[in-house]
C-alpha positions in Angstrom: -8.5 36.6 -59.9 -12.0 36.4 -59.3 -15.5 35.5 -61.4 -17.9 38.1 -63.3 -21.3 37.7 -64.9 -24.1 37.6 -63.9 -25.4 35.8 -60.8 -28.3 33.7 -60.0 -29.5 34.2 -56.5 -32.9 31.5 -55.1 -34.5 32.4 -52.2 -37.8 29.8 -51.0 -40.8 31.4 -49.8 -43.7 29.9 -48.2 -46.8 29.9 -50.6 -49.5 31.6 -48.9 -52.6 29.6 -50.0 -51.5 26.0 -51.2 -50.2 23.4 -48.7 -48.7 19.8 -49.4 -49.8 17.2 -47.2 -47.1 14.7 -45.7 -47.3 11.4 -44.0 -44.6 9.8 -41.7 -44.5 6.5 -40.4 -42.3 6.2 -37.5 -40.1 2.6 -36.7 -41.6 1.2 -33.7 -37.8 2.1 -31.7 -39.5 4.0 -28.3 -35.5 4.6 -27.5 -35.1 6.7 -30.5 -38.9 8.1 -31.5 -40.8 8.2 -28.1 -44.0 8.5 -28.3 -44.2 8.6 -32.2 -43.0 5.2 -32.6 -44.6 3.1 -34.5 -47.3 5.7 -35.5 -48.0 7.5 -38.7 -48.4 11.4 -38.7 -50.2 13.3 -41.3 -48.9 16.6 -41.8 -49.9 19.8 -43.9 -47.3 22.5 -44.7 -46.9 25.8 -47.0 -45.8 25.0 -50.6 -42.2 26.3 -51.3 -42.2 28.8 -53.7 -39.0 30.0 -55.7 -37.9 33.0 -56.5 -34.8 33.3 -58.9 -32.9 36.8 -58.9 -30.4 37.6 -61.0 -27.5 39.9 -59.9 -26.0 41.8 -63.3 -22.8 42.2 -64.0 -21.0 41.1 -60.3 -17.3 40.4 -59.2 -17.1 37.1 -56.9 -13.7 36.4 -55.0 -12.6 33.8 -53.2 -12.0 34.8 -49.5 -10.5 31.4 -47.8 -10.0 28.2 -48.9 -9.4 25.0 -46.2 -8.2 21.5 -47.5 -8.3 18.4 -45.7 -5.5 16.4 -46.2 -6.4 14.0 -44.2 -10.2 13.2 -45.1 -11.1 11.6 -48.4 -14.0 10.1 -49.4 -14.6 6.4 -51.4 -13.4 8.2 -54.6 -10.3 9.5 -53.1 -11.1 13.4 -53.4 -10.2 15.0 -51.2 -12.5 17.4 -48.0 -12.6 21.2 -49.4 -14.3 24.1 -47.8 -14.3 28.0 -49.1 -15.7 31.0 -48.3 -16.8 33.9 -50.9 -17.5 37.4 -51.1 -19.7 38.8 -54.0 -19.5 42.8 -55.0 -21.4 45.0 -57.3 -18.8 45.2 -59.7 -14.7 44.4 -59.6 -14.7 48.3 -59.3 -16.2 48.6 -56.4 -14.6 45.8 -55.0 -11.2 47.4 -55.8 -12.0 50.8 -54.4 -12.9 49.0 -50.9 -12.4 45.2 -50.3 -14.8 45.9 -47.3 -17.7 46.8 -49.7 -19.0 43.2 -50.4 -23.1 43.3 -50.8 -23.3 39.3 -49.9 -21.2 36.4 -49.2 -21.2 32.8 -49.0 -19.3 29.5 -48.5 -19.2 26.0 -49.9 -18.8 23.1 -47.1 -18.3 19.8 -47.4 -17.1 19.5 -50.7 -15.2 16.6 -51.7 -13.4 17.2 -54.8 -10.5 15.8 -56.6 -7.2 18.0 -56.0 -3.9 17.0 -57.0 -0.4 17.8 -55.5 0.6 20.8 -58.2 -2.9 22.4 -58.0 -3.7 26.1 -56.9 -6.4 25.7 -54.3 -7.7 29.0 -54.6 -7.8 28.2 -58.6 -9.6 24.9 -57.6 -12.0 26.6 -55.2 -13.4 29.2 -58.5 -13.8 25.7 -60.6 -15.8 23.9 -57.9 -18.1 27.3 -57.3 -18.6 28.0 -61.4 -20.6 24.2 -60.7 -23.0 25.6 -58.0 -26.6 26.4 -58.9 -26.5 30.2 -60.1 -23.0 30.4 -60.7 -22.8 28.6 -64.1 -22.6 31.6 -65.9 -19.8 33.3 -64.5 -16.2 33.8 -66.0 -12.6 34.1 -65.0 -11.7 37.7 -64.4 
């Protein structure tokens, strides 16, 4: 099993005139801010820029999967992390599992599993929700 479509990739650039200015005022707490406390700093940086990429056509699978029995949140879900591997095509990754162009994982993801559920299954749903993977299917 694994995912194909097409992928959304964002990467952030700094922008290479404009600048945002920030201010920061600091609790007066000398243990915690030093110096800084009970200042205010102005500070200018780089505008973030976006760039949005889209990868045609690519095979993602998942490579692990770790549950957390034991660490639940308010909601009762339950702690999930996973890793995945994205290839050029399902081809390619058939004809060498070693030939993944990029991977990626998903930490820290509380989620609602029950008993009978296939993590691995659980793990595609959760990614299919992540910004850029929307429009991937099942394989």
């Amino acid at each position: 099993m694994g995912l194909t479509g097409n992928l959304t990739n964002y990467t952030y650039s700094d922008h290479e005139t404009e600048t945002e200015t920030y201010e920061t005022t600091y609790p007066n707490e000398t243990e915690n801010f030093g110096e800084l406390a009970g200042t205010t700093v102005t500070e200018e940086f780089p505008v973030q820029v976006e760039t949005a990429t889209v990868q045609e056509n690519v095979y993602v699978m998942i490579e692990w999967v770790t549950f957390y029995k034991m660490q639940t949140n308010a909601n009762g879900h339950f702690l999930f992390d996973f890793g995945y591997k994205i290839y050029d095509s399902k081809a390619d990754r058939d004809a060498n599992i070693h030939s993944w162009i990029d991977e990626g994982d998903v930490l820290g993801q509380h989620t609602p599993i029950t008993s009978t559920e296939n993590l691995r299954v659980k793990a595609y749903e959760v990614l299919r929700t992540k910004r850029g993977f929307e429009n991937l299917t099942n394989d």
